[in-house]
C-alpha positions as CSV (number, residue, x, y, z in Angstrom):
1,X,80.6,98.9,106.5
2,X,82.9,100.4,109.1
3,X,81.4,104.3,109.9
4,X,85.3,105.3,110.4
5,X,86.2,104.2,106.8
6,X,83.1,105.7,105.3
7,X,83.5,108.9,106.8
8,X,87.1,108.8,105.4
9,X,85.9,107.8,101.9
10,X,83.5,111.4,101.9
11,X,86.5,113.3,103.4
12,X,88.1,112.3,100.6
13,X,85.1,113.5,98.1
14,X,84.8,116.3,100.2
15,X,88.0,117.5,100.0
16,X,87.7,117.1,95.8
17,X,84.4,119.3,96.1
18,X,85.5,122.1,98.5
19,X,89.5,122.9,96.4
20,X,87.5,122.9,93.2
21,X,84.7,125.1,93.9
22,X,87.4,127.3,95.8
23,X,89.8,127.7,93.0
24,X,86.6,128.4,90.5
25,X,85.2,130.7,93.0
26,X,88.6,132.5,94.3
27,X,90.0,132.6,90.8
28,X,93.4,131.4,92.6
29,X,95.9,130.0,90.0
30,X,97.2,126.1,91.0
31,X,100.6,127.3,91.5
32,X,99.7,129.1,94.4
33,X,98.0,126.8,96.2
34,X,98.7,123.4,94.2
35,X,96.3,121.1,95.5
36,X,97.5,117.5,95.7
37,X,96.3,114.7,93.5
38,X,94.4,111.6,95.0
39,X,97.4,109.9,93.9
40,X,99.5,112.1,96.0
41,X,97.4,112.4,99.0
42,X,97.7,108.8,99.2
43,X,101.0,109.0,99.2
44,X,101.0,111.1,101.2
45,X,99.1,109.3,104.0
46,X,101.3,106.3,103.5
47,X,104.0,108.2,104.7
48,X,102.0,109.6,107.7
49,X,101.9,105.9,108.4
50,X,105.1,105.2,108.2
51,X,106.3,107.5,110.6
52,X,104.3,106.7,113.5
53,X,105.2,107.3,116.8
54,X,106.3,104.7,119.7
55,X,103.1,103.0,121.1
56,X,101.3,106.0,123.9
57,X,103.1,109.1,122.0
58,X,101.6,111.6,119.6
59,X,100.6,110.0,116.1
60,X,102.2,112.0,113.0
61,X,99.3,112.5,112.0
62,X,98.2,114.6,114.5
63,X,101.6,116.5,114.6
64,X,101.1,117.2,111.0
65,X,97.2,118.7,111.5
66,X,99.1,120.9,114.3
67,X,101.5,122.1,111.7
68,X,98.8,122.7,109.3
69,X,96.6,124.5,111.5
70,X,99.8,127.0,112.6
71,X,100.1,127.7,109.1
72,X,96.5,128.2,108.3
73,X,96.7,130.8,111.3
74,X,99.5,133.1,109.7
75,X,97.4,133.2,106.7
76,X,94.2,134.0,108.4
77,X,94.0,137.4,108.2
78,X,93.4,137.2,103.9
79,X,93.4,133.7,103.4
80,X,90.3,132.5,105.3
81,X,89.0,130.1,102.7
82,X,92.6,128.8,101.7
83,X,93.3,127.8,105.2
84,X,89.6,125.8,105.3
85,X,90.6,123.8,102.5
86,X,94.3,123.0,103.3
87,X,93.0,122.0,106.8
88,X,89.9,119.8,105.2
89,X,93.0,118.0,102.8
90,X,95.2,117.5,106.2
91,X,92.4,115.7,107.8
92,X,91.8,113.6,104.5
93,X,95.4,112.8,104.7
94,X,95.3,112.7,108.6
95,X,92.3,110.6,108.8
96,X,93.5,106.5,108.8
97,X,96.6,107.2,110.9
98,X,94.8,109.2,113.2
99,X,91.0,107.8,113.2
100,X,91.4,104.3,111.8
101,X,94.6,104.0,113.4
102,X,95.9,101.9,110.9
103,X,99.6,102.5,111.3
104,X,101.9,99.1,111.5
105,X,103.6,98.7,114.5
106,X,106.4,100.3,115.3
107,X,109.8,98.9,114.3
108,X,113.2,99.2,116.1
109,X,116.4,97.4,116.5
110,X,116.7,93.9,118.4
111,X,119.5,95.2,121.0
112,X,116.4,97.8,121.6
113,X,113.5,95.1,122.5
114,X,115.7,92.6,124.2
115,X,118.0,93.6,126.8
116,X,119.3,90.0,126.5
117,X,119.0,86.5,125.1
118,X,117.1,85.2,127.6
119,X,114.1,88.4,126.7
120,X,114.5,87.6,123.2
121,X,113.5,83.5,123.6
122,X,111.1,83.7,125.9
123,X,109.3,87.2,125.2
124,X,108.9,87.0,121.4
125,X,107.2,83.4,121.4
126,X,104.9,84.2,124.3
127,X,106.0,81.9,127.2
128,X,106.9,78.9,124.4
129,X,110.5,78.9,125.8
130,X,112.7,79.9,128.5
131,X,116.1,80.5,128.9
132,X,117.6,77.7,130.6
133,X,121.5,78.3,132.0
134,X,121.8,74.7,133.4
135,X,122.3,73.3,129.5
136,X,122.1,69.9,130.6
137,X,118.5,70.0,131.4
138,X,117.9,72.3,128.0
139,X,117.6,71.6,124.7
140,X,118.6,73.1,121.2
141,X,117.0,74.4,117.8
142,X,119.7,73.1,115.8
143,X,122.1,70.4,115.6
144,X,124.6,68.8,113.0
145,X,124.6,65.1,115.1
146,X,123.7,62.2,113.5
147,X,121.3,61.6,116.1
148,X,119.0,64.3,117.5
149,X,120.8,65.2,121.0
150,X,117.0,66.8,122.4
151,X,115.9,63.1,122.4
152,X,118.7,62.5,124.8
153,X,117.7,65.2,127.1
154,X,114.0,64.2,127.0
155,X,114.8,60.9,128.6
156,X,117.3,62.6,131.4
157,X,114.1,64.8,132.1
158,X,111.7,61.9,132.6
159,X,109.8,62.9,129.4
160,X,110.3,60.0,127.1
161,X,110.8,56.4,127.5
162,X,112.2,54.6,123.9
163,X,110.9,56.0,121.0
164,X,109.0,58.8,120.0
165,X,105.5,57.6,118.9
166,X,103.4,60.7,118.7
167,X,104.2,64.1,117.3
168,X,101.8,65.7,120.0
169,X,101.9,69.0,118.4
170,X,98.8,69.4,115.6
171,X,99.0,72.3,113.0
172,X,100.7,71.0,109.8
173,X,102.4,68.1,111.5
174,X,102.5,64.8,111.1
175,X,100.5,62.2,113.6
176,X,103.5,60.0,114.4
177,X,107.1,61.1,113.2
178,X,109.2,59.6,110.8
179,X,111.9,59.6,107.8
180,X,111.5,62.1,104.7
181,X,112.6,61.4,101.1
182,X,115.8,62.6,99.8
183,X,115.7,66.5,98.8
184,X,114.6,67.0,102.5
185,X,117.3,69.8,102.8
186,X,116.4,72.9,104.3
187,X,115.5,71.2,108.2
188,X,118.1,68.4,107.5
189,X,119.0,67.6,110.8
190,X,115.0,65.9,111.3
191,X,115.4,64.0,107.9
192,X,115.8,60.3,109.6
193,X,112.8,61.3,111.9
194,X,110.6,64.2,111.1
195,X,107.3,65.9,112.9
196,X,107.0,67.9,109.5
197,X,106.5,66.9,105.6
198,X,109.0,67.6,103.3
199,X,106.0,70.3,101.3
200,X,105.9,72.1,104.7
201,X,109.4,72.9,105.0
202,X,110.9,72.9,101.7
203,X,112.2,76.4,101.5
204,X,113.1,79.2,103.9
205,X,110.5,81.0,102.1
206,X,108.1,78.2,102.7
207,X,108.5,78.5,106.7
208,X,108.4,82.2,106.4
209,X,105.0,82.2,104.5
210,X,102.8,79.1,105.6
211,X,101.1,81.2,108.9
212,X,99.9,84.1,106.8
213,X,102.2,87.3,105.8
214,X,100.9,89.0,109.3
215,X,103.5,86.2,110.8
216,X,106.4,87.1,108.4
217,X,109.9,87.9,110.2
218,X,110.9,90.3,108.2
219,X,108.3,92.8,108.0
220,X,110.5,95.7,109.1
221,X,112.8,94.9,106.5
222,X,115.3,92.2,105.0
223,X,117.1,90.5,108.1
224,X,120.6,89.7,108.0
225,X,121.7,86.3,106.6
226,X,122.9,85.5,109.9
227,X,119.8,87.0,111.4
228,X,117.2,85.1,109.5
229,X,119.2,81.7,110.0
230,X,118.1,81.9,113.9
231,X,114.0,82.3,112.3
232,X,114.6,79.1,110.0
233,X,115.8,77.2,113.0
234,X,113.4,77.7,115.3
235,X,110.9,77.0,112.5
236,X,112.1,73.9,111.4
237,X,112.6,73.0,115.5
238,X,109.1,73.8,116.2
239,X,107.6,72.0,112.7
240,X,109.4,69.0,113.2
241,X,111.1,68.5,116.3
242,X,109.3,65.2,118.2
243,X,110.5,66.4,121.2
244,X,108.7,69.8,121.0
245,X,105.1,68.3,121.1
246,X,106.5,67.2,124.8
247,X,106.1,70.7,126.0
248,X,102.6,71.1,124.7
249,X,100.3,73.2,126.6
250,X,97.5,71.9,126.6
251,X,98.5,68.1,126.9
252,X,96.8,64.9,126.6
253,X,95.3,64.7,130.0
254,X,95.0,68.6,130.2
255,X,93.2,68.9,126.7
256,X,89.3,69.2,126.1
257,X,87.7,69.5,123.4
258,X,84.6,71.8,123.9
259,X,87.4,74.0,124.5
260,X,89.0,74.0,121.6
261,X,87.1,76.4,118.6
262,X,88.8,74.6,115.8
263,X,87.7,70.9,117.3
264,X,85.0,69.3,116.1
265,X,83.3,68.6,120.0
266,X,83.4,72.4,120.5
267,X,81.0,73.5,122.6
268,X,80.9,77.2,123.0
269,X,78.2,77.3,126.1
270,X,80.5,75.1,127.9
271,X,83.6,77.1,127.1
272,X,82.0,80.1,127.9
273,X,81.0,78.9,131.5
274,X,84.2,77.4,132.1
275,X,86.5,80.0,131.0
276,X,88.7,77.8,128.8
277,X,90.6,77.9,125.7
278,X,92.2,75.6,124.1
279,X,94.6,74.4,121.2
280,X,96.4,71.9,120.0
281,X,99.3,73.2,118.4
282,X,101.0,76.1,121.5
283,X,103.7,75.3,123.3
284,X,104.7,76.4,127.1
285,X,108.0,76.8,128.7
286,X,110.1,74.5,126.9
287,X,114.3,74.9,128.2
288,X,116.5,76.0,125.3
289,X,119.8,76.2,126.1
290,X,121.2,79.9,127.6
291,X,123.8,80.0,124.4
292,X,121.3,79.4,122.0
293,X,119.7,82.4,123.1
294,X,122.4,84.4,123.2
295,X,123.9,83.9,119.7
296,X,120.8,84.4,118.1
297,X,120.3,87.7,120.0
298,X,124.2,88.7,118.5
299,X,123.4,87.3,115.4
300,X,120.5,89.9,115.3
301,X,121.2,92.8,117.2
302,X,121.4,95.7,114.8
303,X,118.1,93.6,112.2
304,X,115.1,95.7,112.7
305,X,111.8,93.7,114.3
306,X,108.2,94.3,115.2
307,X,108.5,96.1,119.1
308,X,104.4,95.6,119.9
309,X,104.0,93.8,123.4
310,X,107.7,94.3,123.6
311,X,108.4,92.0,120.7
312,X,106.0,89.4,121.2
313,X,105.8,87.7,117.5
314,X,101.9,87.1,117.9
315,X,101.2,90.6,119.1
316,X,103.2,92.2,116.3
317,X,100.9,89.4,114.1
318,X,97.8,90.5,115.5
319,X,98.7,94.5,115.0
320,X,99.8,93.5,111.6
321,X,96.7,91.9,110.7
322,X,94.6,94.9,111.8
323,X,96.9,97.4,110.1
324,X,96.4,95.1,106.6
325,X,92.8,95.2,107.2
326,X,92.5,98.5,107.2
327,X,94.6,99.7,104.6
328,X,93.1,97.2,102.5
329,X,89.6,98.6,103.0
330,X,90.5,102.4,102.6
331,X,92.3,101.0,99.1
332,X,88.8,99.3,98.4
333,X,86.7,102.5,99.1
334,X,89.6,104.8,97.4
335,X,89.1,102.4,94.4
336,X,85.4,102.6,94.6
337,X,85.1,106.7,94.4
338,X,87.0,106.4,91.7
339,X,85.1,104.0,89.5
340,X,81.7,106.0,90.9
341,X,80.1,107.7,88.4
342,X,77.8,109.6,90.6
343,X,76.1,109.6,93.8
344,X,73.0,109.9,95.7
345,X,70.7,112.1,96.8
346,X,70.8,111.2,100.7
347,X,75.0,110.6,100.3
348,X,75.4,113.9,98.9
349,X,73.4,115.4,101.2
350,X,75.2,114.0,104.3
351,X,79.0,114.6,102.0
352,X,77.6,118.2,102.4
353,X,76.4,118.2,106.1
354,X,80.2,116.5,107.0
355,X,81.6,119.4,104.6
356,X,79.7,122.5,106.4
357,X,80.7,120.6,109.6
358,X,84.8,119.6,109.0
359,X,84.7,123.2,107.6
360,X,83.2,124.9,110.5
361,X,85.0,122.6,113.0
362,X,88.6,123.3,111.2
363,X,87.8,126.9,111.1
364,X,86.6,127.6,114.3
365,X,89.8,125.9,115.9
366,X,91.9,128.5,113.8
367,X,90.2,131.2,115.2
368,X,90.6,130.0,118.8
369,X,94.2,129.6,118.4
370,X,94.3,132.6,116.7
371,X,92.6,134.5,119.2
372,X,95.4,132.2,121.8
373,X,98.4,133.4,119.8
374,X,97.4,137.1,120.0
375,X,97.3,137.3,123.8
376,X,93.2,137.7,124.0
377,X,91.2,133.7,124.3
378,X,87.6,133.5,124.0
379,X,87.9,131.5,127.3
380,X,89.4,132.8,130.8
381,X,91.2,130.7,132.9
382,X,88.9,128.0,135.6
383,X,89.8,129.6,138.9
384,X,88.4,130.6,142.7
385,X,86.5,133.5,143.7
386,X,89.8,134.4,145.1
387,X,92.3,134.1,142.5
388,X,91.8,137.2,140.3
389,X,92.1,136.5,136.3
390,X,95.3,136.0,134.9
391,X,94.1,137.5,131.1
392,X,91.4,139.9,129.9
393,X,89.4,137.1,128.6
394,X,86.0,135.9,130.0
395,X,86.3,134.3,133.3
396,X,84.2,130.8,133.7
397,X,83.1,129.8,137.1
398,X,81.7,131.4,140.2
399,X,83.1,135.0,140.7
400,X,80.5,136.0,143.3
């Protein structure tokens, strides 16, 4: 088990023990000190969550220990054991924003992670795409010809010669393309000749949802009808496209193998040594057309998105999935304290080491502050024998 989640899950018994034996001991009525319920707390902490802070900036978590602690420090003075346990609760609700750092990424507008069309295409799919001005030599995620007009500029680009007999890309795509039945709606313009099966790409919902919910678009909300149409093209281009295997980074003649972790040849000594690896469903640079870009960057501006990496869809995936991991596992040891009956004697006596510890800690760093606020530190400014000291507490360093 991860230490940082189990020293949560005793922070959490701890602060159950401490507020109990205070209230019993202190005689304090609830409605002076209400303590919040485990329900609460986790709410809470959800919300701590919620409002964190642009990547490299102060968590809320720690802003709200800081207010705690200022608090704790105007009630010193006849409220010494109050201020331990409200501290000991702010860690417990402090703790997986802080320690775990379990907060989701952060979410802001499009217009505020792309400066423009051509960031949007070719930052949020890692390199998959770039924006290509010259539209003659670029192709489109959507069209409403009878024929696909990307097969056209394939051949101008030297890529294809007749027909399209591989699919290339290899994820939930066909080996060769071809027609799909009737009800084939929501990709329609690859029904006559299709990477994709109709069960992969049956419903919006159904692109959304087939890579996991750490790779859903709309994680920072509902998106805009308009919005959401740009995520549905682009999934349906890349899913059944023929022309998108074309632009398949690790080709045919580039491709290995030992490489690849999901191939059956892997060989991980050899992959190791050389450095490599690979996959058979990413894409690299492929030209999409400058307006394409554009309108889908319009069509989104004011929808909300993931902004990790600076709105790079498998970084945001990659923070979601450790975010979902964690909060799962603090639900799992939440649920667990509750369905425990009792405990050990060695996990009580370390619940009651971390107690006298977190107490002592929290404590201690009131005082200090305390001691701050009032004009008289424990510790004197570092300085020179030359430079006199600036307060009237203890000087550290030489002063010979």
């Amino acid at each position: 088990m991860n230490m940082s989640l189990l020293v949560y899950a005793m922070m959490l018994h701890i602060a159950r023990i401490i507020t109990h034996h205070w209230l019993k001991c202190h005689n304090s009525r609830p409605s002076v000190v209400r303590v919040p319920t485990q329900s609460e707390l986790r709410t809470y902490r959800l919300n701590l969550i919620r409002l964190g802070p642009a990547q490299g900036t102060t968590t809320a978590s720690h802003s709200y220990l800081a207010r705690i602690t200022i608090v704790c420090l105007s009630l010193w003075a006849n409220m010494a054991p109050r201020c331990a346990v409200v501290a000991v609760i702010a860690l417990v609700i402090a703790a997986p924003a802080a320690v775990l750092g379990s907060q989701p990424p952060e979410c802001k507008r499009f217009d505020e992670i792309y400066a423009s069309g051509k960031e949007l295409c070719e930052n949020m799919w890692n390199d998959a795409f770039t924006y290509e001005e010259d539209e003659a030599k670029a192709y489109t995620m959507w069209f409403y010809d009878a024929e696909n007009p990307n097969d056209a500029t394939s051949e101008s680009l030297g890529l294809l010669t007749g027909d399209h007999e591989v699919c290339h890309l290899d994820y939930f795509h066909k080996d060769t393309p071809g027609p799909e039945p009737d009800g084939f709606s929501e990709c329609h313009p690859w029904k006559d000749n299709a990477c994709c099966s109709h069960d992969t790409v049956m419903s919006a919902t159904t692109l959304k949802e087939a890579y996991g919910q750490e790779f859903h678009w709309d994680r920072c909300g509902p998106l805009s009808p308009e919005c959401e149409r740009f995520f549905v093209q682009e999934a349906c281009f890349y899913e059944c496209d023929p022309n998108a295997g074309l632009f398949r980074k690790w080709n045919s003649t580039e491709y290995d193998p030992r490489c690849d972790a999901y191939a059956e040849g892997y060989d991980e000594a050899f992959a190791t040594a050389q450095g490599c690896d690979h996959n058979t469903w990413q894409m690299h640079k492929m030209p999409i057309k400058a307006s394409y870009c554009d309108a889908w960057l319009t069509a989104c501006a004011k929808d909300r998105f993931c902004a990790t990496g600076g709105g790079d869809f498998f970084s945001c995936a990659a923070h979601y999935e450790a975010s979902d991991a964690s909060a799962a596992e603090i639900a799992r040891l939440e649920a667990d304290l509750e369905q425990s009956s009792g405990l050990g004697a060695g996990i009580v006596a370390v619940i009651s080491a971390l107690a006298v510890f977190a107490a002592l800690g929290v404590s201690g760093a009131c005082w200090l502050v305390h001691r701050e606020k009032k004009g008289r530190p424990v510790f004197g400014e570092l300085r020179e024998p030359s430079v006199p000291a600036a307060s009237d507490g203890m000087a550290i360093g030489n002063s010979a």
